[in-house]
GUKOLMI-791174 format. One line per field, with one value per residue (C-alpha): residue number from 1; residue in three letters; z, y, x. Coordinates in steps of 0.02 Angstrom, whole numbers, plus 50000, padded with zeros to 5 digits. Layout:
BEGIN
i (NUM:...) $
aa (ALA:...) $
Z (Z:...) $
Y (Y:...) $
X (X:...) $
END
This chain:
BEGIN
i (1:2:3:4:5:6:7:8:9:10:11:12:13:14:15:16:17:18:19:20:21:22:23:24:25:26:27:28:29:30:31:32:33:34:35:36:37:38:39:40:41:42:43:44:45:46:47:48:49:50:51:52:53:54:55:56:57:58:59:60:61:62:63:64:65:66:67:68:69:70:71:72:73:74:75:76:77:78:79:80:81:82:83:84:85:86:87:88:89:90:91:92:93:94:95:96:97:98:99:100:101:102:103:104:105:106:107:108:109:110:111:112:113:114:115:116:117:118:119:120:121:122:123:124:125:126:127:128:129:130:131:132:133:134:135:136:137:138:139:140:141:142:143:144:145:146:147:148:149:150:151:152:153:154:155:156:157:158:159:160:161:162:163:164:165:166:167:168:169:170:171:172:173:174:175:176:177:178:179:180:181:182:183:184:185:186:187:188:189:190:191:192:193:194:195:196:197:198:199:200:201:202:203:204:205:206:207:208:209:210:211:212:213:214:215:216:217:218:219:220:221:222:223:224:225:226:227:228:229:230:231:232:233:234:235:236:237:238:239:240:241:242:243:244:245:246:247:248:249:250:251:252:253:254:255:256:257:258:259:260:261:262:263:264:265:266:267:268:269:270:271:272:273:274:275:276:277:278:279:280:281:282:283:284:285:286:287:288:289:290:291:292:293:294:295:296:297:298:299:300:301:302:303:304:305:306:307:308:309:310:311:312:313:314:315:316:317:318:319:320:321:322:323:324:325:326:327:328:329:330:331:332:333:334:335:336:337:338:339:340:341:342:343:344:345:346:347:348:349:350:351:352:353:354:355:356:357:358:359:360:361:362:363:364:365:366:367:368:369:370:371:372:373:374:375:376:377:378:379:380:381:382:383:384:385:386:387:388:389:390:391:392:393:394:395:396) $
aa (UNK:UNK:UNK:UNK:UNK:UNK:UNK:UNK:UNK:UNK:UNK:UNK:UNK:UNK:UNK:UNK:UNK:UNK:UNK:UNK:UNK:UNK:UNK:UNK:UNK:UNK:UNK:UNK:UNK:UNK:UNK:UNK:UNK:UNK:UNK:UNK:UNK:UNK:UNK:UNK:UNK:UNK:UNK:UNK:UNK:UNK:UNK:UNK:UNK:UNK:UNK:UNK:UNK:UNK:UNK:UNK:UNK:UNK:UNK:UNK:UNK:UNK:UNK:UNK:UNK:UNK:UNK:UNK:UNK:UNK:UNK:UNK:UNK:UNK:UNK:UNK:UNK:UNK:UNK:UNK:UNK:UNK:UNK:UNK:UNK:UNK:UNK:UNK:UNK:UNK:UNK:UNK:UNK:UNK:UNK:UNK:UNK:UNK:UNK:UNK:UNK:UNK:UNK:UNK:UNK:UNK:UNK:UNK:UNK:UNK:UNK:UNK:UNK:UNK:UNK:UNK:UNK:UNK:UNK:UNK:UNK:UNK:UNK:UNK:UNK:UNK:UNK:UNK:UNK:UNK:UNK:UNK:UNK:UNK:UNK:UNK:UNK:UNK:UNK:UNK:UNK:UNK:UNK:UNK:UNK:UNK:UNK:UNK:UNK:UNK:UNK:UNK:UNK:UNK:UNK:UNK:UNK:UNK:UNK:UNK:UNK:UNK:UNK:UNK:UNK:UNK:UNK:UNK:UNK:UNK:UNK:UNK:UNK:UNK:UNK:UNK:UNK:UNK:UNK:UNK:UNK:UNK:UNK:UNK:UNK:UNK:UNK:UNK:UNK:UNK:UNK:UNK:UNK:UNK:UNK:UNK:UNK:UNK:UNK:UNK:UNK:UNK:UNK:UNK:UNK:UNK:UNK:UNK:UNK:UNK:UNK:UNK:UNK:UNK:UNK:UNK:UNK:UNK:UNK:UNK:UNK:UNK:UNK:UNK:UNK:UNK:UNK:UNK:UNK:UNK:UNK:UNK:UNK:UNK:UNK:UNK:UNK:UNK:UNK:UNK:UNK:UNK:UNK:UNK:UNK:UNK:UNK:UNK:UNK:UNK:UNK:UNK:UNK:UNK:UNK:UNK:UNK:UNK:UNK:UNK:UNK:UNK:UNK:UNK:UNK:UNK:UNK:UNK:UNK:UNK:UNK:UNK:UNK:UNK:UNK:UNK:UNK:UNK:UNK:UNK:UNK:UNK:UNK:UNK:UNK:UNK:UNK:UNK:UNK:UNK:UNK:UNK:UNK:UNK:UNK:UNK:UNK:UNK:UNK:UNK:UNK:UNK:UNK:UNK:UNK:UNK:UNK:UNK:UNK:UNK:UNK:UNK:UNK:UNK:UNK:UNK:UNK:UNK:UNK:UNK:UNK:UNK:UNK:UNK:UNK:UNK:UNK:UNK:UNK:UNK:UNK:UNK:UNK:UNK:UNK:UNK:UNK:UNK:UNK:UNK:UNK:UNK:UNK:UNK:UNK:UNK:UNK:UNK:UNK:UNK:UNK:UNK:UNK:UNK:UNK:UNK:UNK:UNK:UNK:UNK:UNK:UNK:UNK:UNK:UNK:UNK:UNK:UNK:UNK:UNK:UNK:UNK:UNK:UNK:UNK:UNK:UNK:UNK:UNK:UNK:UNK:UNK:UNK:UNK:UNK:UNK:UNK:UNK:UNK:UNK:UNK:UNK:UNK:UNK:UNK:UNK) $
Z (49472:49527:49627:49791:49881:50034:50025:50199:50199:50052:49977:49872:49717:49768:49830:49647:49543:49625:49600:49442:49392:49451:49611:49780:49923:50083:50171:50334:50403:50552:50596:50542:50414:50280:50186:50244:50089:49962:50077:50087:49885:49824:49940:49998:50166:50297:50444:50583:50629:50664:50534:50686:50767:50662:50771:50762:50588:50568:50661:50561:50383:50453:50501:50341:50259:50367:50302:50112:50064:49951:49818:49881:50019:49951:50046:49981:50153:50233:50376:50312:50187:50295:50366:50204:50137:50292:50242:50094:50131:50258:50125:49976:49872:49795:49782:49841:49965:50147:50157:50029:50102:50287:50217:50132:50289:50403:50358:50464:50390:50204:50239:50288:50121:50025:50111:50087:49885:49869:49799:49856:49995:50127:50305:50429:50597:50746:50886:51061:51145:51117:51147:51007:50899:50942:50941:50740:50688:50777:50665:50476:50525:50473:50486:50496:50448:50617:50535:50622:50576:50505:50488:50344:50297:50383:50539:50674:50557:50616:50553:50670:50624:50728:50871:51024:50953:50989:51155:51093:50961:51062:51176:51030:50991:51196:51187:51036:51122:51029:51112:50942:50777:50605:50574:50407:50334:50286:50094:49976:49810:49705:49772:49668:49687:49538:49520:49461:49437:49424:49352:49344:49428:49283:49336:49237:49291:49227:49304:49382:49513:49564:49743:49815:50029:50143:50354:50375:50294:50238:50055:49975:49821:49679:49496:49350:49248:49349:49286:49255:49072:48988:49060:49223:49199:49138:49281:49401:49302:49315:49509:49531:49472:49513:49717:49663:49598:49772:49884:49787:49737:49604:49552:49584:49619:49688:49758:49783:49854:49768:49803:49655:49750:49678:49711:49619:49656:49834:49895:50023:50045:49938:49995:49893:49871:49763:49839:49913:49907:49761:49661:49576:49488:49437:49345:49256:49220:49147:49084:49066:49155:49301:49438:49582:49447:49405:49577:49583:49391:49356:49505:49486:49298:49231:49164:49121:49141:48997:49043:48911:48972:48968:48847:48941:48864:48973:49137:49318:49477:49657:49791:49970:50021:50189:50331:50501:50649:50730:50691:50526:50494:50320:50167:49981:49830:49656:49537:49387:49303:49331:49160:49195:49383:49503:49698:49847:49971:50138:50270:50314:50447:50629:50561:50676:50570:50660:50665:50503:50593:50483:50328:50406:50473:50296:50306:50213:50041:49863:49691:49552:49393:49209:49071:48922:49012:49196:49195:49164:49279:49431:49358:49364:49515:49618:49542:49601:49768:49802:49780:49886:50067:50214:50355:50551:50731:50866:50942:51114) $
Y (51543:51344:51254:51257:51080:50996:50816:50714:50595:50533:50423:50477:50443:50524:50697:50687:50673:50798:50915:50869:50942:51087:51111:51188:51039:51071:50881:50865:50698:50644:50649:50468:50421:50496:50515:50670:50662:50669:50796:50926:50890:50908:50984:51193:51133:50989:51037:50875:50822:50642:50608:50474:50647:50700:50847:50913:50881:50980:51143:51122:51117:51272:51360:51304:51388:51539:51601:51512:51440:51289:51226:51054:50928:50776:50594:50466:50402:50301:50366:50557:50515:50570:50725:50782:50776:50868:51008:51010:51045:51169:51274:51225:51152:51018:50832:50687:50729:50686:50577:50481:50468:50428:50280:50186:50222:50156:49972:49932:50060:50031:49827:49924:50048:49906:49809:49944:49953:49756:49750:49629:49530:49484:49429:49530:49611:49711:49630:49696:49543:49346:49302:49397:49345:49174:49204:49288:49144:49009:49105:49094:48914:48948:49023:49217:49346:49478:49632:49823:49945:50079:50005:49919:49839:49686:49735:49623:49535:49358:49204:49121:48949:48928:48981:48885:48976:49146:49182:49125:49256:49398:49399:49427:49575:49621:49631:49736:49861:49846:49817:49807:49732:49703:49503:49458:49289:49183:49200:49085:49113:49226:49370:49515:49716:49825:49988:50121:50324:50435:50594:50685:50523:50418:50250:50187:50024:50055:49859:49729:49626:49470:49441:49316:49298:49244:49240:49251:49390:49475:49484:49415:49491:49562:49541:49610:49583:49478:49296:49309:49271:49397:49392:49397:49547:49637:49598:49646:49841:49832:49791:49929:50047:50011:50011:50199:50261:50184:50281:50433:50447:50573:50594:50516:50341:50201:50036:49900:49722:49580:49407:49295:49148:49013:49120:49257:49408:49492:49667:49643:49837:49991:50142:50319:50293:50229:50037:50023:49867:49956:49930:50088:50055:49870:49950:50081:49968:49851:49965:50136:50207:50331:50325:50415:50574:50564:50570:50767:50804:50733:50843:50991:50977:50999:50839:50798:50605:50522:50390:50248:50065:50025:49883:49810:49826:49670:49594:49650:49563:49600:49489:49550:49464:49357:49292:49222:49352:49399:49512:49505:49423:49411:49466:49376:49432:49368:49430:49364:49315:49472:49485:49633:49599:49772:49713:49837:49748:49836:49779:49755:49665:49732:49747:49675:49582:49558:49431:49471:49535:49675:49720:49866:49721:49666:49752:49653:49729:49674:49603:49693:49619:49637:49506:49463:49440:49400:49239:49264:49425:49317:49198:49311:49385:49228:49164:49309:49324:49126:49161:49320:49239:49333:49262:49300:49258:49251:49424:49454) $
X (50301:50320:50193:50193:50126:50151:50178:50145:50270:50353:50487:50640:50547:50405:50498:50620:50461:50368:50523:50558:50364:50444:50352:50416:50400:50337:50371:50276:50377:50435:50647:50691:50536:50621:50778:50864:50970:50837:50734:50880:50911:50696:50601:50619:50568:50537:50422:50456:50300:50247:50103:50008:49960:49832:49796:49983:49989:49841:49903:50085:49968:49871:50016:50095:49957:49944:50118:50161:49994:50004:49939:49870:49910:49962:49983:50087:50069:49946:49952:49919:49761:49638:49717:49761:49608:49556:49658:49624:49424:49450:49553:49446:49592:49513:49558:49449:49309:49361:49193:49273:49447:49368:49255:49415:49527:49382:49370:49223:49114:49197:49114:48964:48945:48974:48838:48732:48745:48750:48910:49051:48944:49081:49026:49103:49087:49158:49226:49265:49300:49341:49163:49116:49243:49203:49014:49054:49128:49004:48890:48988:49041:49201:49367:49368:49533:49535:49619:49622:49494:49617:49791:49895:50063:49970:50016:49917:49844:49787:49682:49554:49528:49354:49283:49401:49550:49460:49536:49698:49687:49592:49757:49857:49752:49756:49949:49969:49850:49681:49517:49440:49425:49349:49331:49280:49257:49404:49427:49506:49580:49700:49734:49783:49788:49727:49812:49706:49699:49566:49530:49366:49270:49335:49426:49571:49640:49814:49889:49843:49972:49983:50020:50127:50114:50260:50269:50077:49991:50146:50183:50340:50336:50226:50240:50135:50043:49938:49917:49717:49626:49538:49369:49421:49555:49399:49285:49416:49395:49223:49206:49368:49258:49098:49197:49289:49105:49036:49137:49148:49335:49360:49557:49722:49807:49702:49768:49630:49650:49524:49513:49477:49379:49259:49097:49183:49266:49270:49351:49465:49501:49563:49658:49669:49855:49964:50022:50164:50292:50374:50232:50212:50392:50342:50197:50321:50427:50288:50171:50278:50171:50244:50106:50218:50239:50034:49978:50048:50037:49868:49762:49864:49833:50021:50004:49816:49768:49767:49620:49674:49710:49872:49965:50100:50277:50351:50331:50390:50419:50486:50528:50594:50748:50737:50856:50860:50842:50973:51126:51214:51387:51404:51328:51360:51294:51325:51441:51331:51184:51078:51022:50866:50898:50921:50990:50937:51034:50995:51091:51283:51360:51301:51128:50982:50850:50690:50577:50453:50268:50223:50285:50411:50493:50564:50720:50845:50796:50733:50747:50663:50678:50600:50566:50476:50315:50295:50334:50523:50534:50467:50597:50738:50678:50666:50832:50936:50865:50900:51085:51099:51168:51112:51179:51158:51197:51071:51052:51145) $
END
């Protein structure tokens, strides 16, 4: 008899894979957040449900389980981590303990666990007002990064440069409807995400990626493996795990943020999720190693973990294509010169392209390419998205 699971939320690759394990999908998604095509082709059912109402996603998992119980809830998603955990404890079918899910979905009190166990000092607070913000940065005598407590895709993300820019910033956060914040300390460095998976409490870091920012704290592109020596690569492990042993995560894919600065490494978050950006394919392409298919096979134990690190087979890199907003008029794309280049042109003429705040807002598409090593995939990469023309007229 196959598997039954309920995925909340969940990409094409993520819905073929899971099918492919031969399991029967359940996809808890809301009418527009996912590919109807793929839905109607991998999964025996889509309940429409929008995963930011934790409370009606709840009752639809309860009912769900009421009438053709599942094996597990899974979340690809951020936005369904902690709820599926939460339905996973109330039916006792295992996964990561919703303490542990809460804690990295909770910034503010991830910055205050860590605190607690010495490990990644980072000055940071919780601000309700520009007077604190202003009064938190008075205090570090320096610039501070003003982030939401449980959000991602660097979405209202802004940089205070001192404290007589805090009101100017505080009515930023007014507009987009917050009335409170984590600030942290400005930090400095290379930033890079480790991509991990765990089974049985044991950590593998299976990649390391570097990250490359564009339009504030929204990323450009990604490309692995990271550009880091030795010693460093093997710190990076060592703080990943020590941070996954901290919080208590036990199985599955891991995505954590680290900042490489001059006083050494910092966290800058982790989720209990595979990371998004494409990043899970970079790393199979790189590494061979098929992170979307572990994070079902591994916990359900049809394909046990194999917790060995990883020797890269090549380099992989990504960069999200960019244009002026407005509405498209023309699109050109090159006829040659793709050597290990794949094009996921988005948008045709009559598409709107907004200005880029968040990373939904990339919507033009991507370059993924492969190479030797990293070097020549960011080469390849970068070199075929410079020649794709994009071009638009200002919106009416």
């Amino acid at each position: 008899m196959a598997t039954r699971i309920a995925l909340l939320g969940g990409r094409p690759s993520v819905l073929r894979s899971a099918a492919e394990l031969g399991c029967e999908v359940t996809m808890l998604a809301k009418p527009g957040m996912y590919d109807p095509e793929a839905a109607r082709r991998w999964c025996v059912e889509v309940i429409d449900v929008d995963l930011g109402d934790q409370q009606a996603v709840l009752e639809a998992g309860r009912a769900l389980q009421a009438r053709q119980p599942v094996a597990r809830f899974f979340s690809p998603a951020e936005l369904g981590l902690v709820t599926a955990a939460r339905l996973n404890e109330e039916f006792s079918l295992g996964g990561n303990p919703l303490s542990s899910v809460v804690l990295l979905k909770d910034k503010a009190a991830m910055r205050r666990h860590l605190e607690g166990t010495g490990l990644s000092p980072v000055r940071f607070a919780v601000v309700h007002s520009a007077d604190e913000l202003a009064a938190f940065l008075t205090g570090i005598g320096g610039p501070g990064i003003v982030k939401p407590l449980d959000y991602g895709g660097s979405r209202d993300v802004h940089k205070a440069e001192g404290p007589d820019l805090a009101a100017e910033v505080w009515e930023r956060v007014e507009t987009a409807g917050r009335d409170r914040m984590l600030v942290e300390e400005f930090l400095t460095g290379q930033e890079v995400s480790v991509e991990g998976f765990s089974a049985d409490g044991r950590h593998t870091v299976v990649a390391v990626t570097d990250k490359l920012l564009g339009t504030g704290f929204v990323e450009a592109g990604h490309s692995v493996p990271a550009r880091v020596d030795e010693r460093t690569h093997e710190e990076i492990a060592e703080l990943t795990a020590r941070l996954l042993d901290a919080v208590g995560l036990v199985e599955g894919p891991s995505h954590t943020e680290i900042m490489i600065t001059p006083d050494g490494l910092r966290i800058i978050e982790s989720h209990n999720r595979a990371g998004g950006d494409n990043i899970p394919e970079l790393v199979r392409l790189a590494y061979g190693v098929d992170l979307v298919r572990a994070a079902v096979a591994g916990p359900l134990g049809i394909e046990p973990w194999k917790d060995e690190v990883p020797v890269p087979l090549g380099g992989a890199a990504i960069r999200f294509l960019t244009a002026e907003p407005g509405v498209v008029s023309e699109v050109d794309l090159p006829a040659d010169g793709l050597e290990g280049v794949t094009l996921d042109v988005k948008v045709k003429p009559g598409t709107v392209i907004p200005p880029v705040t968040w990373s939904a807002d990339r919507v033009c598409g991507e370059v993924i390419a492969v190479g030797r090593d990293a070097e020549e995939a960011v080469a390849r990469a970068e070199s075929a998205a410079a020649r794709i023309r994009i071009r638009t007229a200002p919106a009416a």
